[in-house]
N, C-alpha and C positions, 0 to 999 in steps of 0.2 A: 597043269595050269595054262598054259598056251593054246590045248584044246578047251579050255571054257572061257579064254576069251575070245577064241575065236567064236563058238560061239555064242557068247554075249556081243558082240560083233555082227553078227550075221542074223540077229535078231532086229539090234539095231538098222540094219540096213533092207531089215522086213519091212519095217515101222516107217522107215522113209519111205520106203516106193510105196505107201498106202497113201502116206501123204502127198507122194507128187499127181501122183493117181487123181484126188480130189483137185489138187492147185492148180496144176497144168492148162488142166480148160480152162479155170478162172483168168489164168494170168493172160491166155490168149486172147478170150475174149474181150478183155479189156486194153489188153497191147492193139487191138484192130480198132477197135472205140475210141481209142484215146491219142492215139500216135500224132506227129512221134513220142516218146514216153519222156526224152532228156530235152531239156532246151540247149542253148546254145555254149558249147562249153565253157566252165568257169567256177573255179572253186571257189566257195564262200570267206571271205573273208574275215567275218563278223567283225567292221571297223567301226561298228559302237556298244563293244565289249570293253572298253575302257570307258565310257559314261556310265556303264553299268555295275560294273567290276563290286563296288562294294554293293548292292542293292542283291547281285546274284549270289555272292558269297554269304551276305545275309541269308537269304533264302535259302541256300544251302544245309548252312547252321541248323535253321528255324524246322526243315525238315528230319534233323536226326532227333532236335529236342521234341516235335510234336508227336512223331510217331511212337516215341517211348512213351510218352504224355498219355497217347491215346492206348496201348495196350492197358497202362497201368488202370486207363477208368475202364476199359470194359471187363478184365482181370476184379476191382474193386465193386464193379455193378451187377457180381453173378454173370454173367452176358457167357462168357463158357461151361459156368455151371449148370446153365437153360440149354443149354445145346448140347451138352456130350452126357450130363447127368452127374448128380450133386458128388462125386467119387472122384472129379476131376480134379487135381490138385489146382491150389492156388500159386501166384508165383513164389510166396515165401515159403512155399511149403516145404518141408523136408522127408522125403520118401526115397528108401533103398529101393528103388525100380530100376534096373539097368540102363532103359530106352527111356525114363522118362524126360531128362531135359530134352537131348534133339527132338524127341518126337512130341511132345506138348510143346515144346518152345514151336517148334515149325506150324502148329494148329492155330496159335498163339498170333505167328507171325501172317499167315495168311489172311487170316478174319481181318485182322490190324490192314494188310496192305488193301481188302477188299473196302475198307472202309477209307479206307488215307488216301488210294489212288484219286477217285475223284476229284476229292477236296484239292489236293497236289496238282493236278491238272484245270481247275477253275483258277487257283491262284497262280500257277504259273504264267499263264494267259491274262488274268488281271494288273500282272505288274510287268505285261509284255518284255518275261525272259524267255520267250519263246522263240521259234522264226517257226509262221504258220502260212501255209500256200492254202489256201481253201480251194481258189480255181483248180492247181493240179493234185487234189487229193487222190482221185479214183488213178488219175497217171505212176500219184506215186507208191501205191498202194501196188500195181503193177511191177512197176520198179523192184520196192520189197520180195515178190514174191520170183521175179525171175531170180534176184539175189541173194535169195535164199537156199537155191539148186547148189551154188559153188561154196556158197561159204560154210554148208553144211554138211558139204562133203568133206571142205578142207578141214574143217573141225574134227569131225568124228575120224578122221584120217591121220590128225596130227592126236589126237589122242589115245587111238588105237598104238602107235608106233611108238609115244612115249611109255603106255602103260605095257606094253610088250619090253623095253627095255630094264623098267623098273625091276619087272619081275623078272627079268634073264639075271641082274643083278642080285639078287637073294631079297627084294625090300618089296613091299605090301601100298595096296592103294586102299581109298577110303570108299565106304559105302555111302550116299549121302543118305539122309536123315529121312527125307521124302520116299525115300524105296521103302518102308516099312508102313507107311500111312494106306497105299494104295489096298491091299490085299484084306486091310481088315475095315476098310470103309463100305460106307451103305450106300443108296443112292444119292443120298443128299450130301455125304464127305464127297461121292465123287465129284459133284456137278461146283461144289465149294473149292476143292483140288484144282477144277481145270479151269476154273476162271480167276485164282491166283495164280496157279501156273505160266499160263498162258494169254492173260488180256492185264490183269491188274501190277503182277511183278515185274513182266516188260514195259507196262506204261511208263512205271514210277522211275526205274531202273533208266529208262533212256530222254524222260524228262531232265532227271538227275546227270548223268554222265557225258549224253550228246547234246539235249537241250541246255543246261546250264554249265557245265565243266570246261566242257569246249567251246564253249562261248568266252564264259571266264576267263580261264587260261591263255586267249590270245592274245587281251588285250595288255599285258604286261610279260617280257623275257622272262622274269624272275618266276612267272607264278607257275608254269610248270615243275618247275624244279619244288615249287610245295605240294604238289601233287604228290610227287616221288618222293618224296618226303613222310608223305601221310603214307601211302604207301609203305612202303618201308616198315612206318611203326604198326601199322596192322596186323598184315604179316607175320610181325614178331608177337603182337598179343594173340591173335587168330590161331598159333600153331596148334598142330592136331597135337595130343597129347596118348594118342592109341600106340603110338610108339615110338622109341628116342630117335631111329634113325630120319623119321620123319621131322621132328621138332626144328633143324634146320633149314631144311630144302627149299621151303617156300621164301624166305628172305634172303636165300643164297639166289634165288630167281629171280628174283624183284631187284635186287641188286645189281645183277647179269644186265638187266634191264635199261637200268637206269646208269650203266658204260655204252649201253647202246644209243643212249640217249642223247650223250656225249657228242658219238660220231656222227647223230645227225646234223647238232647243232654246227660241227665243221664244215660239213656239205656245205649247211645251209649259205654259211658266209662264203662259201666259195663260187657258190653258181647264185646270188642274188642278183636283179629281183628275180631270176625267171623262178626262182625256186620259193613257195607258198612259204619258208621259216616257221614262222608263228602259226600257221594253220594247221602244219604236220606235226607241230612241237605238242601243240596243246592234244591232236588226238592220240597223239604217241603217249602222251602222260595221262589223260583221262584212261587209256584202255591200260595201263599199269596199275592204276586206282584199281580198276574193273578186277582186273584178273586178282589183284591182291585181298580186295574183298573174297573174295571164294577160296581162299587158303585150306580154310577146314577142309575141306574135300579135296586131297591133295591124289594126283595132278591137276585135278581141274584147270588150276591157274595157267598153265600152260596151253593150250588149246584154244580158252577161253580170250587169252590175250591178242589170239588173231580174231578170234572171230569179233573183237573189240573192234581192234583196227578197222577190219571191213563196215561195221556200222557206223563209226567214226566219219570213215571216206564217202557213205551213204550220207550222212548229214549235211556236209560239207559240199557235195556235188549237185543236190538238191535241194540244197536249204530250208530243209524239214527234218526233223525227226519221224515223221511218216512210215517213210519206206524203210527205216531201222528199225521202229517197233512192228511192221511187219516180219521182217526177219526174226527178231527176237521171239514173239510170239510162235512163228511156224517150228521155230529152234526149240525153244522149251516141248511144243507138242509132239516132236517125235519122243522124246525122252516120257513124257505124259503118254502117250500109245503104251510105249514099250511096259511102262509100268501094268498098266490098265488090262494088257497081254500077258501080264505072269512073268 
C-alpha cells in the first residue's frame, strides 16, 4: 500500500508541475504589468458585516434552498434525460447500481452548479455581499496564482502524510465520487467536468465561505462559534458509511477543531488590538465549515482545512475573493489533470 500511494503521489506531483509549467509565465507576466501586486499592508476587517449580518445569512439560507430547487426542476424537466439518454435514472428512482448515487448525484451536482454559479454571482453582487476590487483584478489574479505554488504544495503534502498514517494504522481512505466520472466520459462530460471542476464549483464555493461567511462571522463574537456548530452537525450527517471505523473520525476532527478555536480566542484577548480577533475567528471558523463539508471523502477534511485558512487570509489581505478563487480553481485542476491522465 505505501508503494501505491507513493505513487498516487508522484503522479499527483506530475499533474502539478504541468501546471506550474502553464502558470509560471502567466503569473510573471502579470506580476511585471501589474506591480506592486499587494497594496499597503492591512488586513480586512469587514466592519460593515454587522449592517449586513442578517441580509448575508439570508442569502446564505436562500442559496442551499435554491440550488436544491433548481436540481429538482431540471431532474423534473427531462434536462438529464436529454443529455446522458432516457436510462438515466431520475432522482426518486430506485436501482440496485453500486455507483449509482455518488456518480449520478455528482453529474446531478455539476450541471446544477454550472447553472447556479452565475445566477449566485449576479445576486451576490446585486445585494453588494461581496468586497469587489475591479481596478486590481488582473494584480489579484496574479496574487492567486503565485499562492497557489505554496498552498498546493502544503496541501497535497499534508495529505500525502495523513493518508500515509491512516494506512500504517490498519484503516482505509475514501475514493471520491468524481474519479469514476472521468474515464468513461466523452468529449462533451469532459469539457462539462472541467468547467464544474474548476471555474463554477470554486466560484460558488468561495462566494459562499470567503465572500459571505467570513464577512458574516465577523461581525458578531458569537457567530463563529455557529459556524462550528454547523459544522459539527455535518460531519456527523456527512459520515462515510463504507466503513465503521471511519463513521467517527470526521466529527472527532471537527471537534479537535473547534478546542483550537478556543485557544485562539485567548490569544486574541491577550495581544488586543494588535491582534485582528474577529477577522482570524471568522476565517478560522469559515474553513472548519469548509473542511467539514467534504467529510464524505475522508481525509480530505484534513488538508482541506489548511488550504481554507490560506484562502481565507487571501480574502482578507486583498479584499476580494479574486485571488482565492484563483487558487481554488488552479487546486481543483491538478486533481482534474490527474484524472483526465488515468
Amino acid at each position: 500500500m505505501p508503494n501505491e500511494l507513493l505513487e498516487g503521489f508522484g503522479k499527483q506531483a506530475a499533474a502539478f508541475a504541468w501546471l506550474v509549467a502553464a502558470v509560471v509565465p502567466v503569473a510573471v507576466i502579470l506580476t511585471i504589468w501589474k506591480r506592486p501586486l499587494l497594496p499597503r499592508w492591512k488586513l480586512a476587517t469587514f466592519r460593515d458585516a454587522d449592517n449586513r449580518g442578517r441580509l448575508i445569512f439570508a442569502f446564505f439560507l436562500a442559496y442551499i434552498v435554491a440550488q436544491s430547487i433548481l436540481m429538482q426542476l431540471l431532474d423534473a424537466g427531462g434536462f438529464f434525460q436529454a443529455i446522458y439518454g432516457s436510462e438515466f435514472p431520475k432522482l426518486n428512482a430506485k436501482e440496485n447500481i453500486p455507483d449509482n448515487p455518488p456518480v449520478r448525484g455528482q453529474l446531478r451536482g455539476m450541471w446544477t452548479g454550472l447553472f447556479f454559479a452565475p445566477l449566485m454571482l449576479i445576486a451576490a453582487i446585486a445585494l453588494r455581499t461581496l468586497e469587489l476590487r475591479p481596478s486590481r483584478f488582473l494584480a489579484d489574479i496574479a496574487i492567486g496564482m503565485w499562492a497557489w505554488l505554496p498552498l498546493t504544495l502544503l496541501t497535497l503534502g499534508i495529505y500525502f502524510l495523513v493518508t500515509l498514517v491512516i494506512l500504517a494504522v490498519g484503516l482505509t481512505v475514501d475514493e471520491h465520487p468524481l474519479a469514476k466520472l472521468t474515464p468513461a466520459g466523452d468529449g462533451f462530460g469532459g469539457v462539462i467536468f472541467i468547467l464544474s471542476a474548476c471555474v463554477a464549483g470554486p466560484l460558488m464555493e468561495e462566494i459562499l465561505f470567503r465572500g459571505l461567511l467570513v464577512s458574516w462571522a465577523t461581525g458578531r463574537r458569537y457567530r463563529p462559534w455557529i459556524l462550528m456548530g454547523f459544522a459539527v452537525v455535518i460531519s456527523f450527517v456527512s459520515m462515510n458509511t463504507a466503513g465503521t471505523e471511519l463513521r467517527v473520525l470526521p466529527t472527532v476532527f471537527i471537534c479537535l477543531l473547534g478546542i483550537g478555536y478556543w485557544c485562539i480566542t485567548r490569544i486574541a484577548k491577550l495581544y488586543r488590538p494588535r491582534f485582528p480577533g474577529r477577522t482570524v475567528g471568522a476565517i478560522y471558523s469559515s474553513s472548519v465549515l469548509f473542511a467539514a463539508i467534504h467529510s464524505p471523502v475522508w481525509p480530505s477534511p484534513i488538508p482541506l482545512f489548511f488550504l481554507a485558512l490560506g484562502l481565507g487570509w487571501l480574502t482578507a489581505r486583498t479584499c476580494s475573493i479574486t485571488a482565492a478563487f484563483v487558487v481554488h480553481g488552479l487546486f481543483n485542476a491538478v486533481a482534474t489533470l490527474l484524472l483526465f491522465r488515468g
